[in-house]
Each structure stands twice: as C-alpha cells, then as structure tokens.
N, C-alpha and C positions, 0 to 999 in steps of 0.2 A: 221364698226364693231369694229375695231382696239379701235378707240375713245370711243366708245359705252362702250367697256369694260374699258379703262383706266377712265372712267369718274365713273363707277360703283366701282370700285376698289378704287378710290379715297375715297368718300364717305365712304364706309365702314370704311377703316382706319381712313379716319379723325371723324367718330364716337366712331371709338374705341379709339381712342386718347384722346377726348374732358370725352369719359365718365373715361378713365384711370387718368387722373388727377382730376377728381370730390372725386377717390377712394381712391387719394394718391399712386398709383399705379406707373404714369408716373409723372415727372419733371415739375413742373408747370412754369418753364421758359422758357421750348421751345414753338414754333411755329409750333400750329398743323397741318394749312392749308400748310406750308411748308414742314413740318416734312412726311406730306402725299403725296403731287407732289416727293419729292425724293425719297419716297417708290414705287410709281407708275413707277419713271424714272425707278429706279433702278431693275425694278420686268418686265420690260415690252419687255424681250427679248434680248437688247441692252448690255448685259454683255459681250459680245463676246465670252462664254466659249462655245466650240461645245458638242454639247448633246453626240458626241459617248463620250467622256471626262467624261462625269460624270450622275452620277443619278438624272432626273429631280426630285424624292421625298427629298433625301440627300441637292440636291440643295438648295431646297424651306426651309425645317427646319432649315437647320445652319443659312440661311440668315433673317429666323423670328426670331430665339432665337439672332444673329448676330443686328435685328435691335431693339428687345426689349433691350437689354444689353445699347444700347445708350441712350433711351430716359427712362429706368427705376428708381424707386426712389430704394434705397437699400429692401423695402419692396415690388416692385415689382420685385424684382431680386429675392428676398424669394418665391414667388409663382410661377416664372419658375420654378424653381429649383422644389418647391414642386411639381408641373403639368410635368416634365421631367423624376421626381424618378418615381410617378404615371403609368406611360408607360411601365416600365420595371418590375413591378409586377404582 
C-alpha cells in the first residue's frame, strides 16, 4: 500500500514538475524524475518529527511552499506569493 502511494505521489509531482517548467514556472536545470524521488523521500513519513510536535496541516504547507522556493524560477516565486496572499482574503 505504502508503495502504491509513494508510486502515485511520485507521478503527480513529477507531472507537476515537467508541466512547471513548460510554464517557466520551475528551473529548467533541475531533474524532475529526481527532484520528485526526494519529494516522495522526504513526504513519506521518515522526517522523524513526532506528530504530538507539530500540526500535520502546518507540516505539509511550509514544506510545499519549503519545496516550491527551491525548485522555482523567480516568476514562480511570484505566483506562491500571489496563491499564499489569495488565502488570507
């Protein structure tokens, strides 16, 4: 099951990856099918942080905006921003 999701989960991102660089969005020097294994590593439980610790929603958002900020072009940095101000109106 474990697999099953890490293999879905993959996909996903490395689709949104493949189309963020068509956009200009993301960095067209990285390595998507990589760039998406280390999002899967890194999403897939193995943080060692204990959930009484912290909020699994708070978790999840710093560490999408945490991992758009690396792989974004400065005009996808513009459209977090704009999609982050959007939430709070």
């Amino acid at each position: 099951m474990q697999q099953l999701h890490s293999s879905h989960i993959y996909h996903y991102i490395l689709d949104n990856i493949n189309r963020g660089i068509k956009k200009g969005l993301y960095r067209s020097e990285i390595n998507p099918a990589l760039i998406a294994r280390i999002y899967v590593a890194n999403t897939s439980g193995q943080l060692g942080i204990p959930v009484a610790e912290t909020n699994l929603e708070e978790m999840v958002r710093e560490y999408t905006i945490y991992h758009i900020h690396g792989i974004a072009t400065e005009r996808g940095i513009a459209c977090l921003q704009d999609y982050l101000e959007s939430l709070h109106d």
